[in-house]
N, C-alpha and C positions, 0 to 999 in steps of 0.2 A: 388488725394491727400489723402495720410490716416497717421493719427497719433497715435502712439498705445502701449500700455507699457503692458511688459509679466512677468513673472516669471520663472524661472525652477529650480527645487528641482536637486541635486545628482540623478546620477543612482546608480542601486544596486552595479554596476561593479566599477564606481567610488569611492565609500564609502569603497569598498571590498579592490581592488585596491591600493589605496592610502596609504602611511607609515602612524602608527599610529600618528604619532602627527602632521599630515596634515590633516586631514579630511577636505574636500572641505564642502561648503556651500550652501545654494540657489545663483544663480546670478537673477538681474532684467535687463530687458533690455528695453530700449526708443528708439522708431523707427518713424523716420518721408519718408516717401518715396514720392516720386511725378512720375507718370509715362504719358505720351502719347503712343499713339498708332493711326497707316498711315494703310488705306489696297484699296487697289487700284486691278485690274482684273489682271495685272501680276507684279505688287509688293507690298507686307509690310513691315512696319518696327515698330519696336517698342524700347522707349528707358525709362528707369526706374532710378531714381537717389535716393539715400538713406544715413540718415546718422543713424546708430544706434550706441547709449552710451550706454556702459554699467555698472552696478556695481556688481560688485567682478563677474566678465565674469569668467566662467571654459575654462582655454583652454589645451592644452598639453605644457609638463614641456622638452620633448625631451628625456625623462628617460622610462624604464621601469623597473617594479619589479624583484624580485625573479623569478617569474614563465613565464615573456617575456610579460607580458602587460602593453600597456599604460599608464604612470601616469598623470591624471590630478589634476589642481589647481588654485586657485581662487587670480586674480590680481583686486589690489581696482579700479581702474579707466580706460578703456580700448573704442575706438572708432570704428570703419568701415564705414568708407567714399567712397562711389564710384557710380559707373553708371552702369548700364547693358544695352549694345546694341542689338539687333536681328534683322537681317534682311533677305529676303527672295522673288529670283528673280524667275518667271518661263516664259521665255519670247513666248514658244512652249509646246506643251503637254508634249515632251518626256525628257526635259532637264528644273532641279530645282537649285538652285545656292542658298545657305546657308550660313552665317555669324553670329556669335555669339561674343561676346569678354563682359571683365566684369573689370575693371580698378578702382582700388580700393588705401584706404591707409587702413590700419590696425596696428593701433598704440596702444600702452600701455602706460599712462601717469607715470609720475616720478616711475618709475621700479625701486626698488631693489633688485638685485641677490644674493642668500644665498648659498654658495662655501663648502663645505666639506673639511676640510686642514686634510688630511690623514696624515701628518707630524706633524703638534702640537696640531691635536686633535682639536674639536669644531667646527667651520664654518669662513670664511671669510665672510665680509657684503661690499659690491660693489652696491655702487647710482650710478645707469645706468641714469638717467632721463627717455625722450622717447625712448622709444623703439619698434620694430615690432613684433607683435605676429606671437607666432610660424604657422611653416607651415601653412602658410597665405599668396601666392604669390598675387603680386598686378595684374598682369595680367594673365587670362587666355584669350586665344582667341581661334574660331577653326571654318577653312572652311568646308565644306561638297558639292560636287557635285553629282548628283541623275540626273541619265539616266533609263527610262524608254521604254527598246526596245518593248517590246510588252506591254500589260497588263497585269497584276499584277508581273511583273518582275521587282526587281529593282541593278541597279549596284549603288553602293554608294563608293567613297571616300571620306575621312575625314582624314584631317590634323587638331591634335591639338596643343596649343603653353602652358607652364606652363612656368611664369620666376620665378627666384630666392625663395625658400624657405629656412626658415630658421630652424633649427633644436632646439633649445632652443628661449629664450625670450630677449637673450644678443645684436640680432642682429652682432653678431660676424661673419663675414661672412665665416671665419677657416669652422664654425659648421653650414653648410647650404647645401642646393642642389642644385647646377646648372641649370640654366634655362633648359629646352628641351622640343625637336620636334616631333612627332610620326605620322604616317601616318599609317589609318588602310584601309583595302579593305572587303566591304561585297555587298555578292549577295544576292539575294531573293528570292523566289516565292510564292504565296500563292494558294492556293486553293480554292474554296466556291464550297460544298457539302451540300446536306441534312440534313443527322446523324450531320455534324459537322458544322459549319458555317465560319469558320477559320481555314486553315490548313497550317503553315507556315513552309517552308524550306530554312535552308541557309547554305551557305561555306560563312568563316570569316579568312582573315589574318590580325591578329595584328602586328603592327609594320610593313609594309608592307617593308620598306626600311631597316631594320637592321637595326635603329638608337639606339649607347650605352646609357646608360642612367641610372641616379640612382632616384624612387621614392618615396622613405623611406628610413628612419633610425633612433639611435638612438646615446644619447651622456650621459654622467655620469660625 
């Protein structure tokens, strides 16, 4: 169990970044997490649950500047609620069986969204309530199977899962990214030498299935 409350100032990038009459702020954040942890000769698991409050949390605005970077910005009241699972089967030497997932809410309390009206000049002002912070999907999950034909050889697959992100703070789902699936393939080998004590080689396919997919973007 740990209970713990942090700070963090602006980066240079954020400060730089930022249109002038935004300049972001320190956010504080309060974190209470509880975790266990299983380990057994051929399984573990471990499971960690967390709620961290924030005040005035920087997060992404879904905009970028002039120049193509990131704009962040500081929302007064914001949460992240969730669990992290891990677990980890090897029932035989040569074959390891991997699970991860992270199940989360990420919320912004009573949100108001400030609209640019390029038509009559000034902003629109829209009381969102709650809302979901950006690009913040509540689940990520991702398999990984690990075959070891000889020694220091290893074949790995790994399927990951990302759902729905959202591209601004509106929760508008117009302005978001589609859940998706990826499947990547890597091989291994390592070495142990004298001169060097680790010499690692690998062949890596990303995406190993052609699955389309969009991981970014941005909105105005």
């Amino acid at each position: 169990l740990s209970l713990a409350r942090s700070q963090r100032e602006p980066t240079r990038s954020d400060l730089i970044e930022a249109p002038t009459d935004k300049k972001p702020v320190p956010e504080t954040l309060y974190d209470v997490e509880l975790g266990y942890r299983m380990q057994y000769k051929k399984y573990a698991f471990n499971a960690n649950a967390y709620f961290m409050y924030y005040d005035k949390q920087l997060v992404l605005t879904g905009e970028i500047n002039d120049v193509g970077a990131a704009i962040m910005t500081n929302v007064d009241k914001s949460y992240r609620l969730g669990i992290e699972l891990v677990s980890a089967y090897k029932p035989i030497k040569y074959f390891t069986w991997n699970i991860k997932g992270t199940f989360s809410l990420n919320k912004i309390l009573d949100y108001t969204e400030y609209v640019d009206d390029w038509d009559n000049g000034g902003q629109v002002v829209k009381h969102l309530g709650t809302t979901d912070i950006s690009f913040s999907p509540n689940i990520i999950a991702s398999n990984e199977f690990i075959v070891t034909p000889v020694d220091n050889f290893n074949i790995s697959l790994t399927t990951q899962f990302v759902s729905r992100q959202y591209l601004d703070n509106s929760s508008n789902k117009t302005y978001s990214l589609k859940p998706y699936c990826v499947t990547n393939l890597n091989l291994s080998y390592c070495f142990h030498t004298k001169p060097v004590k680790d010499i690692e080689l690998f062949f890596r396919i990303n995406n190993l299935f052609n699955a389309k997919y969009e991981s970014n973007a941005w909105v105005y």
